[in-house]
Residue frames as qw, qx, qy, qz and C-alpha x, y, z in Angstrom:
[[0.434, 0.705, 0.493, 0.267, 6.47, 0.64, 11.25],
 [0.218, -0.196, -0.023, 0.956, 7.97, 4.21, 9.96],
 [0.243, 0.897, 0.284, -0.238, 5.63, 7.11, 9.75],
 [0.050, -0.801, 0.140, 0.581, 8.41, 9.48, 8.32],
 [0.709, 0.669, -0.176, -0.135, 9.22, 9.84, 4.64],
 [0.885, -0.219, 0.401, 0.088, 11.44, 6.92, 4.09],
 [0.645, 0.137, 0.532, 0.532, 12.46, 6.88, 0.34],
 [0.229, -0.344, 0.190, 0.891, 13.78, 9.60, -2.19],
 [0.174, -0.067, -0.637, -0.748, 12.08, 11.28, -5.31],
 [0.323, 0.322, 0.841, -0.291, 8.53, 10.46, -3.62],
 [0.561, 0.537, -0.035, -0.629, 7.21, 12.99, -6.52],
 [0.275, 0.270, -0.899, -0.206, 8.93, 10.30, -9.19],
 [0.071, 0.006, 0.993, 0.097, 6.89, 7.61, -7.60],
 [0.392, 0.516, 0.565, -0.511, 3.62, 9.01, -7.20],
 [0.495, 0.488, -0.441, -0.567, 4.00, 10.12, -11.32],
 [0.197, 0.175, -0.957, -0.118, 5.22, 6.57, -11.99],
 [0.162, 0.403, 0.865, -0.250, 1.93, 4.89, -10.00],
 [0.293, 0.532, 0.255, -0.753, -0.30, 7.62, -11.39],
 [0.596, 0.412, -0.516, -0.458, 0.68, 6.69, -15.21],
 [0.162, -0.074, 0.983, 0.040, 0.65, 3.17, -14.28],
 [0.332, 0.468, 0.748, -0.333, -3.29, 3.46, -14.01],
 [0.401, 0.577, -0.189, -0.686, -3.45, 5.46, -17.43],
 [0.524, 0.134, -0.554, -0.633, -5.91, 3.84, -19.78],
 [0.062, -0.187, -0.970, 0.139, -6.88, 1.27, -17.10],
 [0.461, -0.509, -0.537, -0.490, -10.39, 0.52, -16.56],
 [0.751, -0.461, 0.018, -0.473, -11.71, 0.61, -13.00],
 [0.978, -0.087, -0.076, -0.173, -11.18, -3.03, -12.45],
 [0.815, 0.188, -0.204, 0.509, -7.75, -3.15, -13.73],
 [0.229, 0.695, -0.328, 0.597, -6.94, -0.36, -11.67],
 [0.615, -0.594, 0.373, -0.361, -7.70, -2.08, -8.66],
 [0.970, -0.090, 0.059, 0.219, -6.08, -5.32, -9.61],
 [0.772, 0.387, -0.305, 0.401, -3.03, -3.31, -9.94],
 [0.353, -0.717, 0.233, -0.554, -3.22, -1.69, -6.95],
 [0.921, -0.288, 0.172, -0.199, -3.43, -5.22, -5.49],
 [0.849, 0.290, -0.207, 0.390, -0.75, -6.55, -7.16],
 [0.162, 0.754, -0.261, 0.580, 1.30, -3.87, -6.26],
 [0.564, -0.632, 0.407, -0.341, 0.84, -3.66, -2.55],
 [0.881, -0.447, 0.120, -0.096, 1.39, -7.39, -2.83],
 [0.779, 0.458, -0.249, 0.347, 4.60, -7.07, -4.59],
 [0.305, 0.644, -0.362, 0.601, 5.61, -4.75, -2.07],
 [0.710, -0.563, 0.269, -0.328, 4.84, -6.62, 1.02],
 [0.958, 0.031, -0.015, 0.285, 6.88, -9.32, -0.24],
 [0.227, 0.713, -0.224, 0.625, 9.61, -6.35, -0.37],
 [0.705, -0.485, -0.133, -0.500, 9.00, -6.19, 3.02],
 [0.660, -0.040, -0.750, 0.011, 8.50, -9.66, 4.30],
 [0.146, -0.037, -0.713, 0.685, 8.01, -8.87, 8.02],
 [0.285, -0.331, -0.595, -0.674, 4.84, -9.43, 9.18],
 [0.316, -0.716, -0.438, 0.442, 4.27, -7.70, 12.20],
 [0.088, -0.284, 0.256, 0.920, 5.59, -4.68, 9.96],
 [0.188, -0.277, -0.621, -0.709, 2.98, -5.55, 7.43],
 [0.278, -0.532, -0.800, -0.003, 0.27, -6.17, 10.05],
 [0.191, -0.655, -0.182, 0.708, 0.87, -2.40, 12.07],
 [0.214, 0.013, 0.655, 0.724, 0.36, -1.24, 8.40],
 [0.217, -0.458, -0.796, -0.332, -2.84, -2.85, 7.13],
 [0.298, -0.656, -0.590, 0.366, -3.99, -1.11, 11.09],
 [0.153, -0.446, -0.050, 0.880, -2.56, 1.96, 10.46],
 [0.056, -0.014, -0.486, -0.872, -3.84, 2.41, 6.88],
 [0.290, -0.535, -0.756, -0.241, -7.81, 0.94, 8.32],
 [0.246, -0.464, -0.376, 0.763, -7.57, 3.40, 11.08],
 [0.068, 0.137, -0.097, -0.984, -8.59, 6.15, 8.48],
 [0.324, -0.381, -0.653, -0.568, -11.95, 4.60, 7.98],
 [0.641, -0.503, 0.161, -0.558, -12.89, 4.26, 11.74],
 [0.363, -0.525, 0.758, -0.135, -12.36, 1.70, 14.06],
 [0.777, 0.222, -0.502, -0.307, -12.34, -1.86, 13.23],
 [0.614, -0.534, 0.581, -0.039, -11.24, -5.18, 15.02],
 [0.467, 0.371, -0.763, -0.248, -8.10, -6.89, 12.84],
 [0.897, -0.127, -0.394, 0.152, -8.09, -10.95, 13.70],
 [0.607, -0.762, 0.219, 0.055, -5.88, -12.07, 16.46],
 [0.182, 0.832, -0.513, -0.106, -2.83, -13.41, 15.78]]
């Protein structure tokens, strides 16, 4: 998994995802969130890449235990 800033313009994408979610409700802003990530795991596609992710990004809540494998 990379920690370091990976990809160019990150101010460009964070505008671009921010107005995506202008005029959504709630709801629809989490179903595009969802979508989203799952478009871009399919980007991806490596899933031991996606799985050190999912850990890394639950890690800020406290601990947890993912499934096995």
């Amino acid at each position: 998994m990379k920690t370091e800033l990976n990809f160019t313009d990150h101010d460009a994408f964070y505008e671009r995802l921010i107005a995506a979610h202008h005029g959504l409700d709630e709801a629809q802003s989490a179903q595009l969130n969802a979508r989203l990530l799952l478009l871009l795991a399919n980007q991806v596609g490596d899933g031991a890449v996606l799985a050190e992710c999912v850990d890394a990004a639950r890690r800020l809540f406290g601990p947890y235990s993912p499934p096995e494998a």
